[in-house]
C-alpha positions in Angstrom: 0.0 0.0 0.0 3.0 2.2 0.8 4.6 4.3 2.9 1.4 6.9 4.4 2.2 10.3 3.9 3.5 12.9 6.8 1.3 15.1 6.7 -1.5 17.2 9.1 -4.2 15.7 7.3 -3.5 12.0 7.1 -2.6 12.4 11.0 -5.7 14.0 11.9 -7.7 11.3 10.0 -6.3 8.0 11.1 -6.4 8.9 14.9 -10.1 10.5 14.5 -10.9 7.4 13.0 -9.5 5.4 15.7 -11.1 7.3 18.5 -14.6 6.7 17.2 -14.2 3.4 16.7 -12.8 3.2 20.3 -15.9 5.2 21.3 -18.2 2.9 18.8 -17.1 0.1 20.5 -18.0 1.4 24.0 -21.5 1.7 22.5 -21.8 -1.6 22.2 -20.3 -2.7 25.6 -23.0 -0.1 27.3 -25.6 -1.1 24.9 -25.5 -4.8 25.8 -25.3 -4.9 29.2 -28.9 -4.2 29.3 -30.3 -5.9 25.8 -34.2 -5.3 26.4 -33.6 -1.7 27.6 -31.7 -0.5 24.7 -33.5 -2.9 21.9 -34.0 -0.4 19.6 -30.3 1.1 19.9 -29.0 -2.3 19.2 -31.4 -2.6 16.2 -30.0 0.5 15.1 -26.3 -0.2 15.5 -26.6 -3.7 13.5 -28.1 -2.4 10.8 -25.8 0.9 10.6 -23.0 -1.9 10.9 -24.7 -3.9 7.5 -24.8 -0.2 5.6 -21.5 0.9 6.9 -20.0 -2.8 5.6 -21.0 -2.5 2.3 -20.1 1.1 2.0 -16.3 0.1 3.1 -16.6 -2.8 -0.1 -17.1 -0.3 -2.5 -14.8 2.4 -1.2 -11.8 -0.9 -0.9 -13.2 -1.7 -4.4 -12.9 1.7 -5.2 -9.9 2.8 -3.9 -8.0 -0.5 -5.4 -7.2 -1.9 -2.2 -4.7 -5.2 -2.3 -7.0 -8.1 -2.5 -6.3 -9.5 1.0 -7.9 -6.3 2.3 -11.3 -5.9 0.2 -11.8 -8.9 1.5 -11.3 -8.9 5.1 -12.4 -5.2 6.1 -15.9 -4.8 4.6 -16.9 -8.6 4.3 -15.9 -8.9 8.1 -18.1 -6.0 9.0 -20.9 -7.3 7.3 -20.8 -10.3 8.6 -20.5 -9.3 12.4 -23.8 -7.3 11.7 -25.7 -10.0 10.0 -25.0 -12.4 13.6 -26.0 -9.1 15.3 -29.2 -8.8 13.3 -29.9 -12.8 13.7 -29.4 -12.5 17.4 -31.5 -9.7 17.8 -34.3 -11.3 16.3 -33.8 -14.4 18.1 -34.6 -12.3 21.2 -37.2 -10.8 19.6 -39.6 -8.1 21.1 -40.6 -10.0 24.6 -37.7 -8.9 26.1 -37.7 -5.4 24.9 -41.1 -5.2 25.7 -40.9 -6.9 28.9 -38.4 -4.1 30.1 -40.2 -1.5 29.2 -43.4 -2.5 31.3 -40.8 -2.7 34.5 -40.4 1.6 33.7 -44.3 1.5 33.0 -46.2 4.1 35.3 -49.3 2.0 35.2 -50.7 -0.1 37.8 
């Protein structure tokens, strides 16, 4: 791929990157230690996950990536949120719905 350029720019862009992925990845770690609280916000994230996956295809496609990496970055990402999306709906709305009547001001 080469040597990355020293420059303001390209230093800026790889560490914002990292940072919100770090943050991203605290998301999920919040998200899923209460799964029927924040249903919908997992919904969310999985299928932002699906879009974001084959958004990063095209661009590797795009960009003329080596091989080895159009085939790991994007592919991986949509296949972490296609288990995401099959284990949210193996949960299914009970849960979320149970959780919600526990906040319920009814009687």
């Amino acid at each position: 791929m080469g040597d990355m350029p020293d420059t303001p720019v390209v230093w800026y862009l790889a560490r914002s990157t990292s940072a919100l992925y770090a943050m991203t990845g605290g998301l999920f770690w919040i998200t899923s230690a209460d799964i029927g609280r924040h249903h919908l916000v997992l919904w969310y994230l999985a299928w932002s996950m699906a879009v974001l996956g084959a958004v990063l295809c095209g661009i590797d496609i795009w960009a003329a990536m080596p091989f080895a990496w159009t085939m790991t970055e994007g592919p991986s990402v949509l296949l972490m949120a296609a288990v995401m999306i099959y284990l949210m709906s193996r949960i299914g709305h009970e849960r979320a719905k149970s959780s919600t009547e526990t906040y319920s001001h009814e009687p």
